[in-house]
N, C-alpha and C positions, 0 to 999 in steps of 0.2 A: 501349787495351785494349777486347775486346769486351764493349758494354752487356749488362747482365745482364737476361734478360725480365722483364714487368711481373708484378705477384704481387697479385692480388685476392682476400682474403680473401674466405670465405664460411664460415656456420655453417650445417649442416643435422645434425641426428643421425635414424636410422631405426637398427631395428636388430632382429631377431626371427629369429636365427641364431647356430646354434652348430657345432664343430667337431669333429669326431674327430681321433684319432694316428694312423687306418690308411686306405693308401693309395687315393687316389678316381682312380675309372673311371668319367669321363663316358658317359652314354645318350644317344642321340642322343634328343633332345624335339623339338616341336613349338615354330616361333618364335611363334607364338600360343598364351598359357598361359591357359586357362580358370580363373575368378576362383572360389574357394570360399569356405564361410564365414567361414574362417581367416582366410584376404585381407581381408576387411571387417572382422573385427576387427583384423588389424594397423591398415590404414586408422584404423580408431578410434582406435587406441593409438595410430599414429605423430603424428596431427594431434591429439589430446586436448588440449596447451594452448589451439589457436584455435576447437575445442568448447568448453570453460571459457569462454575470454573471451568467445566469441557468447555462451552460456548463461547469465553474471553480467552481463553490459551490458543485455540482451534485460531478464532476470527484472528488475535494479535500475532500467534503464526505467521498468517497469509499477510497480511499487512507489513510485516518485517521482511519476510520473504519481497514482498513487490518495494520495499523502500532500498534493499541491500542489492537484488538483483541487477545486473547491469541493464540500458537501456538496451533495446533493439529499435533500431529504424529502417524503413522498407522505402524504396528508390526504384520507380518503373519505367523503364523507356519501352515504344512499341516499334517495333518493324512492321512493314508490309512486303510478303514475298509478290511479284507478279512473274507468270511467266512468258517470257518472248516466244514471240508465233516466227517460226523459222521453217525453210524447207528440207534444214541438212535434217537429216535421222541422227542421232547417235551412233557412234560406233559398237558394232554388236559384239557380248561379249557372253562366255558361259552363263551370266549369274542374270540375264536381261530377262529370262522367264520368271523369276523369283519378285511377288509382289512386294511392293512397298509404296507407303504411304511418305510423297513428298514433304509437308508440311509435320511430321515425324520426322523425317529425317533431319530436316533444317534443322528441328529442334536438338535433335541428337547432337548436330555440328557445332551449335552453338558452345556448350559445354563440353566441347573435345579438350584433352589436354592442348592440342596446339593452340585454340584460339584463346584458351585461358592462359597459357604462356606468355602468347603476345600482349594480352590484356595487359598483364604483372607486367610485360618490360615496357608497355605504354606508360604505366603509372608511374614507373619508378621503382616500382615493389624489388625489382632483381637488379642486381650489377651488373657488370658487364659480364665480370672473369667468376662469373658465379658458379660453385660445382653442380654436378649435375643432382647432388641430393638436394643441394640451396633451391633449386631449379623446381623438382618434383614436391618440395613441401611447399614453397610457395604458392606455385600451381595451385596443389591442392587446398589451400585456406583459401583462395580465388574464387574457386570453383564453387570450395563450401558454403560459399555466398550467395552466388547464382544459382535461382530458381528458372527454368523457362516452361512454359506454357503457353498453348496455342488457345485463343479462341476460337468457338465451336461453330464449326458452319463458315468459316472465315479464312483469308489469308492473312491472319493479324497472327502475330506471336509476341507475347509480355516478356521482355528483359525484367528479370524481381530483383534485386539484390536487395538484402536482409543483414547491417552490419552496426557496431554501435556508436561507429558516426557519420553520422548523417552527410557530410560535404560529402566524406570518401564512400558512402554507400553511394550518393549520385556520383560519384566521378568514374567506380566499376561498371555500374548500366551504362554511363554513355559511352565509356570504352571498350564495353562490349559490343556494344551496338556500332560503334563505328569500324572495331575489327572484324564485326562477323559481313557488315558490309563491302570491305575491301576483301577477303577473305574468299566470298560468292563469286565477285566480279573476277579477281584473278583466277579460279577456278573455271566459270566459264570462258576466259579468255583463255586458257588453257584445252578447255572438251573443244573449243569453235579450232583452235589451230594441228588439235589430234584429229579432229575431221578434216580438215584438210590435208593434211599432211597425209591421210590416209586413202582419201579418195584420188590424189594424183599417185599414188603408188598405183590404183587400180587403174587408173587412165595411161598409164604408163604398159603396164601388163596386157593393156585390152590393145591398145597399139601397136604393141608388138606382132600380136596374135594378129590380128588384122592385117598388118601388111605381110606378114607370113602367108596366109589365107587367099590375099590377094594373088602372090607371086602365084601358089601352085596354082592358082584359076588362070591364071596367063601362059604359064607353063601347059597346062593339057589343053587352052583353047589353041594354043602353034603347035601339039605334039600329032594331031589328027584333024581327021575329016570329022567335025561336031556342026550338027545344023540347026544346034542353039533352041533346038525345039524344049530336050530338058531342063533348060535353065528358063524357059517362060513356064513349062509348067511349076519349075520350083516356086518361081513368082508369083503364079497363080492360088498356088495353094499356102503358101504364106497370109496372103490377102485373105483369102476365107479363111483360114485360122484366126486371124485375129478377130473379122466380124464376124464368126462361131462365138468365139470370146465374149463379144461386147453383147451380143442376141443372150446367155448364158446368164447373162447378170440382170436379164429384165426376163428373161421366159425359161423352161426347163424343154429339154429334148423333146418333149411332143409337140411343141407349138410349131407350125407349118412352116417358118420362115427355116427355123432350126434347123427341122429334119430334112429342106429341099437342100440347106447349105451343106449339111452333112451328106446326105448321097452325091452332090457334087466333090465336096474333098474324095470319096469314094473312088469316084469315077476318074480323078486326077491320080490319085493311086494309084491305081489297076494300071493306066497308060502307061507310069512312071515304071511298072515291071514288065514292060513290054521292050525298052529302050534298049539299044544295046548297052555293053559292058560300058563303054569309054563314054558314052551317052548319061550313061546313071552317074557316074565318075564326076561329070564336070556339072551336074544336075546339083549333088551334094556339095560339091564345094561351094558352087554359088550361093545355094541358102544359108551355109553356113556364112561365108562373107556377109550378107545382109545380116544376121542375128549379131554377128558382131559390133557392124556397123550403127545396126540401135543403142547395143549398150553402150557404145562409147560415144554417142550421142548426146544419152541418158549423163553416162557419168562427168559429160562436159558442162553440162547443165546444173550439175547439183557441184562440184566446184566450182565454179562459179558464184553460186547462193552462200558456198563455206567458205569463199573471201570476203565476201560482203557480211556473213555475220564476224567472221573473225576481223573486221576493221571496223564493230560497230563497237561503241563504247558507251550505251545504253546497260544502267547498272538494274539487275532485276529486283534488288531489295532495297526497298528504302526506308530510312527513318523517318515513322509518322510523330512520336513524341518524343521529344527527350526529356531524360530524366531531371528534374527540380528537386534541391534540396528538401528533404522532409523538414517542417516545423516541428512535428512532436512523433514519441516512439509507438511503434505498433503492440508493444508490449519491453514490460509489462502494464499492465489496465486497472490500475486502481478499483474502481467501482465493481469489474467483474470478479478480480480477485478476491476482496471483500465480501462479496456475493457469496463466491461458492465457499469460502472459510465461512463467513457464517450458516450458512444450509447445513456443510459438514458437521462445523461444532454441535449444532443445533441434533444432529441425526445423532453423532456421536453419543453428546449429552443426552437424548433419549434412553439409548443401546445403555451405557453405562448404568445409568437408573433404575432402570425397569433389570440389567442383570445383577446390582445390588438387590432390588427389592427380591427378587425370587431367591439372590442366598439367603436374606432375613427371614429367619421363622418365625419372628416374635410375633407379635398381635396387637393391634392396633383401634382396634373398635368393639365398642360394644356387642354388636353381630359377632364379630369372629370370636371374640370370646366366652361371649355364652355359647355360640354353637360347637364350640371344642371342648370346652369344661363340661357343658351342664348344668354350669352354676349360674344363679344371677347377680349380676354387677348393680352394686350396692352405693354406687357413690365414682364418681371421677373427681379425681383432686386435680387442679390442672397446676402448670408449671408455676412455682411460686417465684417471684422477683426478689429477692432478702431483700427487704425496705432498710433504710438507716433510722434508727431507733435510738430516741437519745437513753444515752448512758447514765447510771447512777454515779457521782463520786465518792470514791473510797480507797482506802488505803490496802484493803488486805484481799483485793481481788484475787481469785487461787488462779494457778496458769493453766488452760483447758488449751484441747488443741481445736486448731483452724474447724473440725468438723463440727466440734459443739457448739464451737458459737455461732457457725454457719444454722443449725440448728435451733438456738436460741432465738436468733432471727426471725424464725419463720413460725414461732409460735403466734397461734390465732389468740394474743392477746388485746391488740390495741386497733385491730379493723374495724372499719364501720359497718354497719348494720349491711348495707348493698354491696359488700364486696363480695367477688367471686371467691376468696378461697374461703370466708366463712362462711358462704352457702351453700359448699362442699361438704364443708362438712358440717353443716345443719342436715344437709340430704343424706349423709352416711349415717347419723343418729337417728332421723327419723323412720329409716328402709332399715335399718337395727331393731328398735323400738314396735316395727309393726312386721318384721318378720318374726321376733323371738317368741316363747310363750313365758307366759307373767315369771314361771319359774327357772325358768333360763335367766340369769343373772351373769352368770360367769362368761367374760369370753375371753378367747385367745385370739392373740393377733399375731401371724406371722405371715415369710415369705420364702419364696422357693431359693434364692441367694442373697448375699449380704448386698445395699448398699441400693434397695428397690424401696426404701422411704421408709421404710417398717416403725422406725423411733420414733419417726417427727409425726405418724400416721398415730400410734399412740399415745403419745403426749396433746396433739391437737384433739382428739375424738374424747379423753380424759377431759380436757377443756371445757369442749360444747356440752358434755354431758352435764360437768360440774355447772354449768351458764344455766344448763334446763331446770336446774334447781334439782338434780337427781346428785344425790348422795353414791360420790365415785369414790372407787378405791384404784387408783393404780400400782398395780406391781410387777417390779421388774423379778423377772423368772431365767432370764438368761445371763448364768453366771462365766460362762465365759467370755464373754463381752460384755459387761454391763456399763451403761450408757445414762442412765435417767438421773443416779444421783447431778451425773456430771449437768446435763441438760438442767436441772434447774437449782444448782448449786448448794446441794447437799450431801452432807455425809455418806460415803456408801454403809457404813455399819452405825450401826447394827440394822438388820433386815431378815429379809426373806431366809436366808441359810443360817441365821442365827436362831430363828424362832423354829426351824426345821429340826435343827440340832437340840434343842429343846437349853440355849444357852442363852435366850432372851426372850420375853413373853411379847403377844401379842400386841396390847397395847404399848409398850416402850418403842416398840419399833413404827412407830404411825409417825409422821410428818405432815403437816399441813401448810397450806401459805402463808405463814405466818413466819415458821424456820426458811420457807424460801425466801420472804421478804429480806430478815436480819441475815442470811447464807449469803452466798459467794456468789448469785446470782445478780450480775453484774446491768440488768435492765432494769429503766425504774418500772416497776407495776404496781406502781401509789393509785393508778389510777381505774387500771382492771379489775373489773366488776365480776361478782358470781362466783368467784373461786372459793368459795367460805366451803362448798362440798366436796372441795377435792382435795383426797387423803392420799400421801404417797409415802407405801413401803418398797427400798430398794433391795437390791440384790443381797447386799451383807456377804460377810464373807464364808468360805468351805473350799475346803481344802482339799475334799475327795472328790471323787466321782459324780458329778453331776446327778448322772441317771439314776445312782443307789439313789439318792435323796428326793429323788421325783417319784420312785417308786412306793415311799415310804408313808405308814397310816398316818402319818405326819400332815404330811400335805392335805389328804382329803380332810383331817380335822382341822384345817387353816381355810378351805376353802367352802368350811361347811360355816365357822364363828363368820367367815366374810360375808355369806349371803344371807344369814342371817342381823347382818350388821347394815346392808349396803345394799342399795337401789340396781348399782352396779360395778361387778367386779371385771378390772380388763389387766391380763397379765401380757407382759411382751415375751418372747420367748425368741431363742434363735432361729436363724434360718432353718428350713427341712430339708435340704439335701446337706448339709455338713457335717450334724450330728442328729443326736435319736431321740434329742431332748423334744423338742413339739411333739413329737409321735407320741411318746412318755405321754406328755400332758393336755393329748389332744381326746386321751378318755376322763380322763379326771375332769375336764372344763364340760359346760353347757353347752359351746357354740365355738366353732371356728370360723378368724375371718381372715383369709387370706390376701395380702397386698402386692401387688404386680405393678411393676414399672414397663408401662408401654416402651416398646421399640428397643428392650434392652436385652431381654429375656426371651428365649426360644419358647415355643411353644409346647414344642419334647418336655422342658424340664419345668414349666407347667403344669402340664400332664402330669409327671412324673413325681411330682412335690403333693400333685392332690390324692396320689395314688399311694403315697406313703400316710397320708392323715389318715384316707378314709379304710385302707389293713391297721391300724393304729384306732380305729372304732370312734373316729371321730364324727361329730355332728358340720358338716362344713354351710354354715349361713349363706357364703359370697364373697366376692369376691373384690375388692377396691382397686380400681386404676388411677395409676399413680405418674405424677409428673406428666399432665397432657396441657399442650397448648389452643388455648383455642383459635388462636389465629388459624389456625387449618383446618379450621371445620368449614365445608364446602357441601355437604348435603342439605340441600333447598327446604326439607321438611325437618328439623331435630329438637328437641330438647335445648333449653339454654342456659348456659351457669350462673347465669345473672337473673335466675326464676324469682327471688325475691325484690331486687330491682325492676324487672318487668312486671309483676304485677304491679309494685307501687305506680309506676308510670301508667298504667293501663287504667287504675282506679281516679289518677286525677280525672 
């Protein structure tokens, strides 16, 4: 017997499509359909559960994240630096040219290892006998605490500490803050006693020089005859040197005061090298005594000022706030975190969507599919629900598998008049019925792979025909798979491959609902109406070669007694890309009708199944969509599968 193809289940549903009863007239489109709004919300609606799950894993994320996270709590104490107004200068040293911003520096000081040290051994954090690495990790988790920043425009500087408990984050700010204040004050109490200590060195050096200075003036005023005239001119000229000086800082050398002063120093010059030797001698020694004699004036003056800073004990930095235990953490933040995990998920969940949709090639609407086929779409069957059917009882029920009774299920036996999927396919038979010509009887129903509705699409449309009072003939043609005895619980033989073989005549192999009622057909249908026209011959058995028997004057003289027998002949036949068997029989039939399961099916092998019918000289009708849900239809203007429900509603 011929293997039956392999059958790979696959679930997609897409579906934003609906149908009319009257008859459709392909437009020729463009095979590139430009994307509208619409398209982006189908998109959203078709992929919405893997939005949801990005959305809920993303946002639950963040939210486990901030419940597992430890807290953080933040702790500020402020200082205020001021600085004392003092006479002493600093003591001058190579690096005093080199700018720097005080209020940086503080800040710098604050976070030195030293003060962070002391900090730790304020707190307790270190031992006594601690080594020196106990010492530097401490420090440094200390450290890693304290944040400092100045405010702008200000002598304020923020102690931050950031730690995750709250007492001991305030207990490091205010121990900060209290060490870096004793810390300044010892510091200056140290620069005020290095200026001291340094300016009596120089009072000390200027003293010496000085009475040095003075001896030799004593000495050359006893060693000769000096008539003291040199030493009043040194005098003299001293005095205009300095108000030279002081004129200098309010006028420049032209001003008249300036230049009379200047020609007088001149003229005090000029005398000065007139003097004899021992005359000029004691002339420069003199002025020199007097310059000294200022500085060490000078330098009496300013220690003086550097004992009195160094005994003042005015602190420059003070504590403006201390630091209060935080109540609640700076993070992490609940509601922010939340926040940005859902934005994320939400961006995420777009991103992932929209990059599934662009790997899905399938098709999903009536536009796309006529604009890529060419063909017109004949009917949308949308997703059926298997309703619960009550059961006939009986004893000799045969064992079918899970697909055919799923199958049996969904036959359009027991709907009512307004349901959507008999409206379906009332709209399939009647876009059949006024596409075909009166002698087009014959059709074939297939699909580009297994498991895109094909069986139940021909057994239902067998149905409706048989309802319209049109004398059906269904026959199953695909003997590698054959399916329909099982579906409605009949024998497979004798059939189609028996009468082919020329081993059982036409009429013995007919079945009606009559053998389906008394068969293994496990549904009551005591009570379905219309079926009295529908005749089903099955597969039967053959042993060879499918395609010899397809090819054979066999068939066209079975399918010539049928249209002469029958309103309407509908064969099922297998898939078109597995085997060659529909190609076979898509010259031999009147009309081909092709069944396509939205969102499962690329549109390549679409293409590629219509392109095998139509080299195979087949007539292709259109095309049915299969398995759509209407919940997703979101274009504002469509077609509605409930066409015969809404008129009834429209004509109360």
């Amino acid at each position: 017997m011929p293997l039956p193809y392999q059958v790979e289940l696959q679930v997609k549903w897409n579906c934003n499509i609906i149908m009319s009863a009257e008859p459709i007239k392909v437009k020729k489109t463009p095979s590139r359909i430009e994307l509208s709004l619409w398209d982006y919300l189908l998109v959203i609606r078709k992929r919405l559960l893997w939005i949801l799950i990005t959305f809920f894993c993303v946002l639950g994320g963040s939210i486990f994240y901030t419940f597992t996270i430890t807290p953080i709590y933040q702790a500020v104490a402020t200082v205020r630096i001021t600085e004392r107004k003092t006479s002493v200068e600093p003591i001058p040293t190579t690096a005093m040219w080199t700018y720097a911003n005080p209020i940086e520096s503080e800040v710098e000081m604050i976070t030195s290892a030293a003060v962070m040290e002391k900090v730790a051994r304020k707190l307790g954090l270190l031992r006594e006998n601690a080594t020196q690495k106990e010492i530097e990790n401490q420090t440094a988790s200390v450290r890693g605490t304290v944040f400092v920043k100045s405010v702008k425009e200000t002598d304020v500087i923020k102690i931050v500490v950031r730690h995750p408990s709250p007492t001991l984050a305030a207990r490091i700010a205010n121990a900060t803050a209290e060490v870096y204040v004793k810390e300044d004050f010892q510091r200056k109490i140290k620069q005020a006693t290095a200026v001291r200590e340094y300016i009596e060195e120089q009072v000390k050096l200027v003293r010496e020089r000085l009475n040095h200075m003075e001896e030799e003036l004593k000495q050359a005023k006893e060693s000769g005859e000096v008539t003291g005239i040199g030493e009043i001119l040194i005098t003299k000229l001293s005095t205009l040197e300095r108000e030279k000086s002081e004129l200098l800082g309010k006028y420049t050398m032209k001003h008249p005061k300036a230049a009379a002063i200047e020609d007088q120093i001149n003229g005090i010059k000029r005398q000065l090298q007139t003097l004899p030797e021992g005359e000029m001698q004691v002339a420069r020694t003199a002025r020199e005594v007097e310059v000294q004699g200022r500085i060490y004036g000078e330098l009496m003056t300013k220690l003086a000022d550097a004992r009195i800073a160094e005994a003042e004990k005015v602190e420059e930095v003070q504590i403006l706030d201390r630091a209060s235990i935080p109540t609640s953490p700076i993070k992490p933040k609940m509601l922010p975190n939340a926040g940005a995990g859902a934005g994320a998920g939400l961006v995420l969940g777009f991103l992932i969507a929209f990059l599934l949709e662009s790997l899905d090639t399938s098709l999903i609407t009536i536009e796309s599919v006529e604009a890529i086929t060419g063909l017109p779409v004949l009917a949308v069957i949308p997703f059926i629900k298997i309703p619960k059917r009550k059961e006939r009882p009986r004893n000799h029920h045969a064992k079918v598998g899970k697909g055919i009774l799923q199958i049996r299920q969904q036959l359009i036996l027991f709907q009512k008049e307004d349901d959507p999927i008999l409206e379906a396919y009332r709209t399939l038979r009647t876009n059949i019925q006024l596409k075909r010509q009166p002698h087009q009887k014959v059709i074939l129903i297939t699909s580009s792979l297994p498991m895109e509705g094909k069986t139940i699409s021909v057994c239902n449309l067998a149905i409706t025909m048989a309802k319209n009072r049109l004398k059906t003939l269904l026959v199953d043609a695909d003997f590698r798979r054959a399916d329909i005895h099982a579906v409605f619980g009949i024998p497979k033989a004798p059939g189609l491959g028996d009468v082919l073989t020329e081993t059982c005549n036409f009429e013995d192999c007919l079945r009606t609902f009559v053998d389906v009622a008394i068969g293994d057909f496990d549904l009551d249908i005591a009570d379905a109406e219309g079926l009295d026209y529908l005749h089903i011959i099955t597969a039967g058995y053959y042993s060879g070669n499918p395609a010899e028997l397809l090819t054979s004057t066999n068939l066209e003289a079975f399918l010539q007694k049928a249209r002469s027998r029958y309103d309407i002949v509908i064969l099922n036949s297998p898939p078109v890309l597995l085997v060659t068997d529909p190609v076979l029989l898509s010259s031999k039939v009147d009309v081909v009708v092709m069944v396509y399961k939205v969102g499962k099916t690329s549109k390549e092998i679409l293409l590629r199944a219509k392109e095998e019918l139509e080299r195979g000289k087949g007539t292709l009708l259109g095309i049915v969509l299969n398995n759509m849900k209407p919940s997703l239809a979101i274009y504002p203007s469509q077609y509605h599968y409930k066409y015969g429900y809404a008129v009834k509603k429209a004509g109360k």
